[in-house]
C-alpha positions in Angstrom: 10.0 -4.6 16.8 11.3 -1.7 14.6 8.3 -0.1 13.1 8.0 0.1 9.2 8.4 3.7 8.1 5.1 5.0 6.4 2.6 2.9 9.2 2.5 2.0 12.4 1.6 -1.2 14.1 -2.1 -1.8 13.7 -1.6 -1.0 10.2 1.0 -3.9 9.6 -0.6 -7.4 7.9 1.9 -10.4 7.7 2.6 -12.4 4.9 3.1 -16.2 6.4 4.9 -18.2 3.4 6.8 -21.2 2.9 10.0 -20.5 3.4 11.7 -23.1 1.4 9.8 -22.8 -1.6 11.9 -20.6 -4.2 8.6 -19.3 -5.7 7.1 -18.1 -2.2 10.3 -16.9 -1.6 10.2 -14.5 -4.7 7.3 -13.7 -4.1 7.9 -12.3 -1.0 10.8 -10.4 -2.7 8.5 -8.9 -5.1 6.2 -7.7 -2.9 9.0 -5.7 -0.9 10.1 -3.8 -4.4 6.5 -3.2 -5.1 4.1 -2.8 -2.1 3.3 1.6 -2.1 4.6 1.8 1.3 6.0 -0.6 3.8 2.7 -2.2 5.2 3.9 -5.8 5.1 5.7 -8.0 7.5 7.0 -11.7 6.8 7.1 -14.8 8.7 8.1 -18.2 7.2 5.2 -21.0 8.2 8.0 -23.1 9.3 9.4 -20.5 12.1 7.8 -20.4 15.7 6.4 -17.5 15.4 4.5 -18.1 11.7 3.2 -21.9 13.6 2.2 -19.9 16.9 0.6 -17.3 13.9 -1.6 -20.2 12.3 -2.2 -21.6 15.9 -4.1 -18.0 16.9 -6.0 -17.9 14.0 -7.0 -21.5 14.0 -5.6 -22.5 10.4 -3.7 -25.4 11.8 -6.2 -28.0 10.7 -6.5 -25.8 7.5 -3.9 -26.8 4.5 -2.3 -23.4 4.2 1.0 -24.3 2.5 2.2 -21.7 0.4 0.6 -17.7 1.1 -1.1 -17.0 4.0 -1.9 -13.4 4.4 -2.9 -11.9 8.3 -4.7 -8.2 8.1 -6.1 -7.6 11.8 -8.6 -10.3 13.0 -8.6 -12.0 9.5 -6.7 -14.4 7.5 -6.9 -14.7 4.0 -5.7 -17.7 2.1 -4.8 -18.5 -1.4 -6.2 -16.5 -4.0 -7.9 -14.3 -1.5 -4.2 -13.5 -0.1 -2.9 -12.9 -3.6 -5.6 -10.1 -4.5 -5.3 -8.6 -0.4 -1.7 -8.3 -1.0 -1.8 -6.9 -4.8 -4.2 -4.1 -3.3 -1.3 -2.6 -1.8 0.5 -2.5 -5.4 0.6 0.5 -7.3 -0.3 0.5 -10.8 -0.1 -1.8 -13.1 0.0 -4.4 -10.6 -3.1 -3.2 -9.2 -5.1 -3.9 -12.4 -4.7 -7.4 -10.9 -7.3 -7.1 -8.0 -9.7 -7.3 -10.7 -9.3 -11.0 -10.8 -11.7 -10.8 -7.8 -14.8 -10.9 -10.1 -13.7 -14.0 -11.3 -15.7 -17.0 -9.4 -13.5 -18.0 -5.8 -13.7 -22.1 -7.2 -12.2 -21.1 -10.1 -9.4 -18.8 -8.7 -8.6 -21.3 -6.1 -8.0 -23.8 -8.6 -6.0 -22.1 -10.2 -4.1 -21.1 -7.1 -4.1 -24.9 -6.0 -2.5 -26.0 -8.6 0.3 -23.6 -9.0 0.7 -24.1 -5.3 0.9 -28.1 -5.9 3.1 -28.1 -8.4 5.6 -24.8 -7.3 8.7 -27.3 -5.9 8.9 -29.0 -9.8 8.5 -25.8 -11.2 10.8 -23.4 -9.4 12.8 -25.6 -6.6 12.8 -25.8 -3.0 15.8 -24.8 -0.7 16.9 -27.0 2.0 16.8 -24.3 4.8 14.9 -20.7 4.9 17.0 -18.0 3.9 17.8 -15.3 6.9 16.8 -12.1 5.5 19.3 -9.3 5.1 20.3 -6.8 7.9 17.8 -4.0 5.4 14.8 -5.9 5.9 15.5 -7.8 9.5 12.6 -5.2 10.6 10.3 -6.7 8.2 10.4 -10.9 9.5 9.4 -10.3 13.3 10.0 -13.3 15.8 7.8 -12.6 18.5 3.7 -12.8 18.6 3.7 -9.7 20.7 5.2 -7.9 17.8 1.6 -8.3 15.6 -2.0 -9.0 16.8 
């Protein structure tokens, strides 16, 4: 694997997201223009590697469906992804993280139900889209390229 520029490998955490949901998908688009420095790498939950991914970190009874975030020996999931990732914004976006104070319950609700209703709202695609020859560096395929 080509390392990002600005980190090496032990600094990399993986964004695991649904790859046919058009919100996950812009999401993950949004976190490429914003992130400081190139930190982040991306694997769709439906590829090999991001089911061998859930697998070692023992989320496949687990409902992660949407934003699965992987930073060392821990996974975060829902909002707890969201505000791990936004950490790596630079302001505004950062402002954001202070949504931690608000109660977990309340958060993941939130997150739950934007996440159950995300196909309705903004579409699914029948296939993950292959990312571009720029950012082929950033969707690994092998689990000895992180952890």
């Amino acid at each position: 694997m080509a390392k990002n520029k600005n980190s090496t490998q032990s600094d990399n955490l993986i964004i695991l997201f649904d790859g046919v949901c058009n919100l996950c998908n812009a999401t993950v688009h949004f976190v490429i223009r914003h992130e400081k420095q190139r930190f982040f790498l991306f694997a769709s939950l439906q590829s090999a590697y991001g089911r061998r991914l859930l697998r070692r970190y023992d989320l496949t009874n687990r409902k992660v469906d949407s934003i699965v975030l992987l930073k060392r020996n821990k996974a975060y999931i829902k909002s707890d992804a969201i505000l791990q990732i936004i950490r790596r914004f630079s302001f505004p976006w950062s402002v954001l993280t202070l949504l931690r104070f608000l109660p977990l319950s309340f958060r993941d609700s939130v997150y739950d139900f934007i996440a159950r209703n995300r196909y309705r709202w903004f579409g699914k695609k029948k296939s993950c889209p292959l990312p571009t020859a720029e950012l082929l560096d950033r969707f690994p395929t092998e689990p000895s390229a992180f952890v």
